[in-house]
C-alpha positions as a printed Julia matrix, in Angstrom:
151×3 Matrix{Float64}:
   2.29   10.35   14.46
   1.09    7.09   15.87
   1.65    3.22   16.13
  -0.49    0.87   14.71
   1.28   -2.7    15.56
   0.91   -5.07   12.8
   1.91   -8.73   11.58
   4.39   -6.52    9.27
   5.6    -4.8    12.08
   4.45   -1.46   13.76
   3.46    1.04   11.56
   3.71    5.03   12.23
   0.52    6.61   10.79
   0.59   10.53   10.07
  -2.1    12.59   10.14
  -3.66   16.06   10.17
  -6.74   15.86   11.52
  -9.05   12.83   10.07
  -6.49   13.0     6.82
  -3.48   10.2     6.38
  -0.73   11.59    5.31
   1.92    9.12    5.75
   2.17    5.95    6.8
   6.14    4.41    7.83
   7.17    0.83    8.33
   9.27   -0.17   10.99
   9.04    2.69   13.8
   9.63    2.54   16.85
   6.72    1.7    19.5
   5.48    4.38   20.45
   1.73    6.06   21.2
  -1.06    4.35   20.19
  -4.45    6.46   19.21
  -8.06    5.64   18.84
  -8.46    6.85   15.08
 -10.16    6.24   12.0
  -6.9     5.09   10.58
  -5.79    3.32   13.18
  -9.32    0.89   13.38
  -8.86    0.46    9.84
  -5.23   -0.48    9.41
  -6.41   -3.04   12.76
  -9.61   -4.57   10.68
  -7.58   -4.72    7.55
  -5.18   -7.24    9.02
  -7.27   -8.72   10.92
  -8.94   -9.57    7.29
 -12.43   -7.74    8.34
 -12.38   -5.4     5.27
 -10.61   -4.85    1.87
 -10.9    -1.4     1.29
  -9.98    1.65    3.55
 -12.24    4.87    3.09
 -10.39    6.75    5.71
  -9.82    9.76    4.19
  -5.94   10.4     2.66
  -3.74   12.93    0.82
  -0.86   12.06   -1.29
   1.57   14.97   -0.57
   4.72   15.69   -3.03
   6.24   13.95   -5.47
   6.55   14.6    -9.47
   3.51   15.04  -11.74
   4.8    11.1   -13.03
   4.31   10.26   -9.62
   1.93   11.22   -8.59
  -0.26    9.6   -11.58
   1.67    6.35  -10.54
  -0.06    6.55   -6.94
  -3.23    7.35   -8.78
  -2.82    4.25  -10.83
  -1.99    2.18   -7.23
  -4.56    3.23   -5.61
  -7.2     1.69   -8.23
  -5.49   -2.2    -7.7
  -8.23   -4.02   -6.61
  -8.22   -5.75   -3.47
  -6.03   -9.27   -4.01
  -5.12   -8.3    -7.17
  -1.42   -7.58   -8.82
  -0.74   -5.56  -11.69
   3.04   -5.12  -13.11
   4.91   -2.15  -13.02
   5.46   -2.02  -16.95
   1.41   -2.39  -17.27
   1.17    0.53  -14.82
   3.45    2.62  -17.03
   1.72    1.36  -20.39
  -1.68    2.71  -18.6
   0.25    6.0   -18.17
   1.35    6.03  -21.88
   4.81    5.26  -21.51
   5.24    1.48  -21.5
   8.99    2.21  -21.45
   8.68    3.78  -17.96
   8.22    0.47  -16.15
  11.47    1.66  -13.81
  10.41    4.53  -13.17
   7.2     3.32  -11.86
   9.29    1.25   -9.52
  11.01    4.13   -8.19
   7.51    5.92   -7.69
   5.98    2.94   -5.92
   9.31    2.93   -3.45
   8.22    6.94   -2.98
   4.74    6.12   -2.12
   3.97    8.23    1.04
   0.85    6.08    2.21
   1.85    2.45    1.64
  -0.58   -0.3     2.54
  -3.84    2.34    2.28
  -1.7     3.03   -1.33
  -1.39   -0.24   -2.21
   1.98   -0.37   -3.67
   2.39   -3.97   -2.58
  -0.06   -4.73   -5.24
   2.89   -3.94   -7.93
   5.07   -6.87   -9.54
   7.52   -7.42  -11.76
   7.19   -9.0   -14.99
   5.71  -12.08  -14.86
   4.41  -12.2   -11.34
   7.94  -11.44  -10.29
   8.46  -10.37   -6.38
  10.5    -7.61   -6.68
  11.12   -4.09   -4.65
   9.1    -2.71   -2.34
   9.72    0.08    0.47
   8.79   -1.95    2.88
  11.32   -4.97    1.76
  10.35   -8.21    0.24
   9.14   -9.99    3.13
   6.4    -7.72    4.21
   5.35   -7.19    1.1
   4.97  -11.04    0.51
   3.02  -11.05    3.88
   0.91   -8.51    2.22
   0.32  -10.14   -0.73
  -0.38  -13.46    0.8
  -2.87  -11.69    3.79
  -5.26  -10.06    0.52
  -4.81  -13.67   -1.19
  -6.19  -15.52    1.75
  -8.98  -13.53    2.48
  -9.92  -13.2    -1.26
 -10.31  -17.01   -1.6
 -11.97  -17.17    2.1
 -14.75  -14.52    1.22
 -14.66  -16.25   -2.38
 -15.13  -19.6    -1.0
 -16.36  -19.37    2.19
């Protein structure tokens, strides 16, 4: 594991060779490494790009999910999408709780954009990560959406 320092706080980045396979808010400092990962998780707060192709593999979790990370990691850049329209996608529009807890079990947050999940409404609710940094999220994609938008 390594440290990628953000505006969120340092982030520990797992991988197995070129492959993410977790990524942990809050860690300790600690090493620092010249990766694929790492340059992307750099540019993407730095605003430089809105879409990570560094390769990644969501490990564990239930078949539900798992389909609930699939579901995350199609949010477009800037964009929200509620937890109960995530489970409706999944054919359970019931399920919007559930989705919640999947989101908080995301393994790869930030690449997974999990922060891209509200509550009803627009609501700012959960997130792994706590509130805060996932407002700082939310506002970093919003600015740079209406800069690249707007020039």
């Amino acid at each position: 594991m390594f440290v990628v320092e953000s505006p969120i706080g340092p982030l520990g980045v797992a991988v197995e060779g070129d492959v993410v396979v977790g990524v942990r808010f809050g860690v300790p400092s600690g090493p620092v490494a010249e990766h694929p990962a790492a340059e992307q998780l750099r540019a993407y707060f730095a605003g430089e790009i809105t879409d990570f192709d560094v390769p990644f593999e969501l490990r564990g979790g239930s078949e539900f999910e798992r389909a609930v990370w699939g579901e995350i990691a199609r949010i477009p850049y800037g964009e929200m999408i509620t937890y109960g329209a995530i489970a409706t996608a999944l054919g359970d529009p019931g399920a919007a709780r559930a989705v919640g807890t999947a989101c908080n079990h995301n393994p790869i947050p930030v690449i997974v954009p999990c922060h891209r999940v509200v509550g009803a409404g627009g609501k700012m609710v959960g997130f792994g990560g706590g509130l805060e940094r996932k407002r700082k999220l939310l506002e970093l994609e919003a600015r740079v959406a209406l800069t690249r938008a707007w020039g």
